[in-house]
N, C-alpha and C positions, 0 to 999 in steps of 0.2 A: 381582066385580061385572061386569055388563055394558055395554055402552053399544049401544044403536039407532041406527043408520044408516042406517033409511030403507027402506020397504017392511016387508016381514016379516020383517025381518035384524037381527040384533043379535049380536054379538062380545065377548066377555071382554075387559076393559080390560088384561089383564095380556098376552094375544096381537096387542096393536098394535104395531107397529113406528113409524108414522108415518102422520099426517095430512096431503096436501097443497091445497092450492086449485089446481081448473083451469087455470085462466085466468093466473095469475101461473108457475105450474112449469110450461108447457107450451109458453111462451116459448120454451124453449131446447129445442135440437136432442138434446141429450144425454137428456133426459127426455121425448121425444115418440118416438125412438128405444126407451127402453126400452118404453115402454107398449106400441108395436109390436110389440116382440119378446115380453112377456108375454100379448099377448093370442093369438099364434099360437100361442105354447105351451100355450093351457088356465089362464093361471092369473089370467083379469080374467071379473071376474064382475058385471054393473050387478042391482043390485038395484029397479031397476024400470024402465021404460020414459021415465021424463021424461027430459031432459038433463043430467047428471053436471054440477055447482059442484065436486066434490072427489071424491079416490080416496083411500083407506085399505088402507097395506100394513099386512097381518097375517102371521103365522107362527102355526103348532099343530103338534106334532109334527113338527120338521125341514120341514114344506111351507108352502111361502109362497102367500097368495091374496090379491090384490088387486079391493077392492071399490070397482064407482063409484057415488058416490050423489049425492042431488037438493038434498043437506041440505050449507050453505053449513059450510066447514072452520074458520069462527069458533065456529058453532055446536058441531059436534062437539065443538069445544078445552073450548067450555064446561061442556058437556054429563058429558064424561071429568072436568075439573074437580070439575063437583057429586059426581060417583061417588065422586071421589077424598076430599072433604070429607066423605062422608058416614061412609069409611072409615075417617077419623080420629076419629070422633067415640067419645068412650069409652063405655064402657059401668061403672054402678055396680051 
């Protein structure tokens, strides 16, 4: 399954690592430090031009890409949520 992130972008739920909220993980020095150093590497990519509520670490084949999007990190939770419900659903 996938999950939409906002813009034209959407990611396989089974390639997320971790969802975080801006504005609360970016408090600290240790996580505003890495975003730095990931985004001089090449590996933060905003999937549209508004201003980033949350970043989404992914991995695919041994590479990591993190995504900032416009869509609040409750929502994503949610959203992975439904995907995940939907997946359980049996089939007769």
């Amino acid at each position: 399954m996938f999950l939409h992130i906002g813009g034209d972008v959407t990611v396989p739920v089974k390639n997320i690592i971790a969802i975080f909220d801006i504005d609360n993980t970016t408090i600290s020095k240790d996580t505003r430090e890495f975003l730095k150093i990931a985004e001089e590497e090449g590996f933060i990519e905003s999937v549209n031009e508004d201003l980033p509520k949350a970043f989404v670490i992914t991995e695919f084949e041994k590479k990591s890409k993190i995504y900032l999007t416009p869509i609040s990190s409750v929502t994503l939770y949610k959203r992975s949520g439904y995907v995940k419900g939907i997946c359980n659903i049996k089939q007769k």
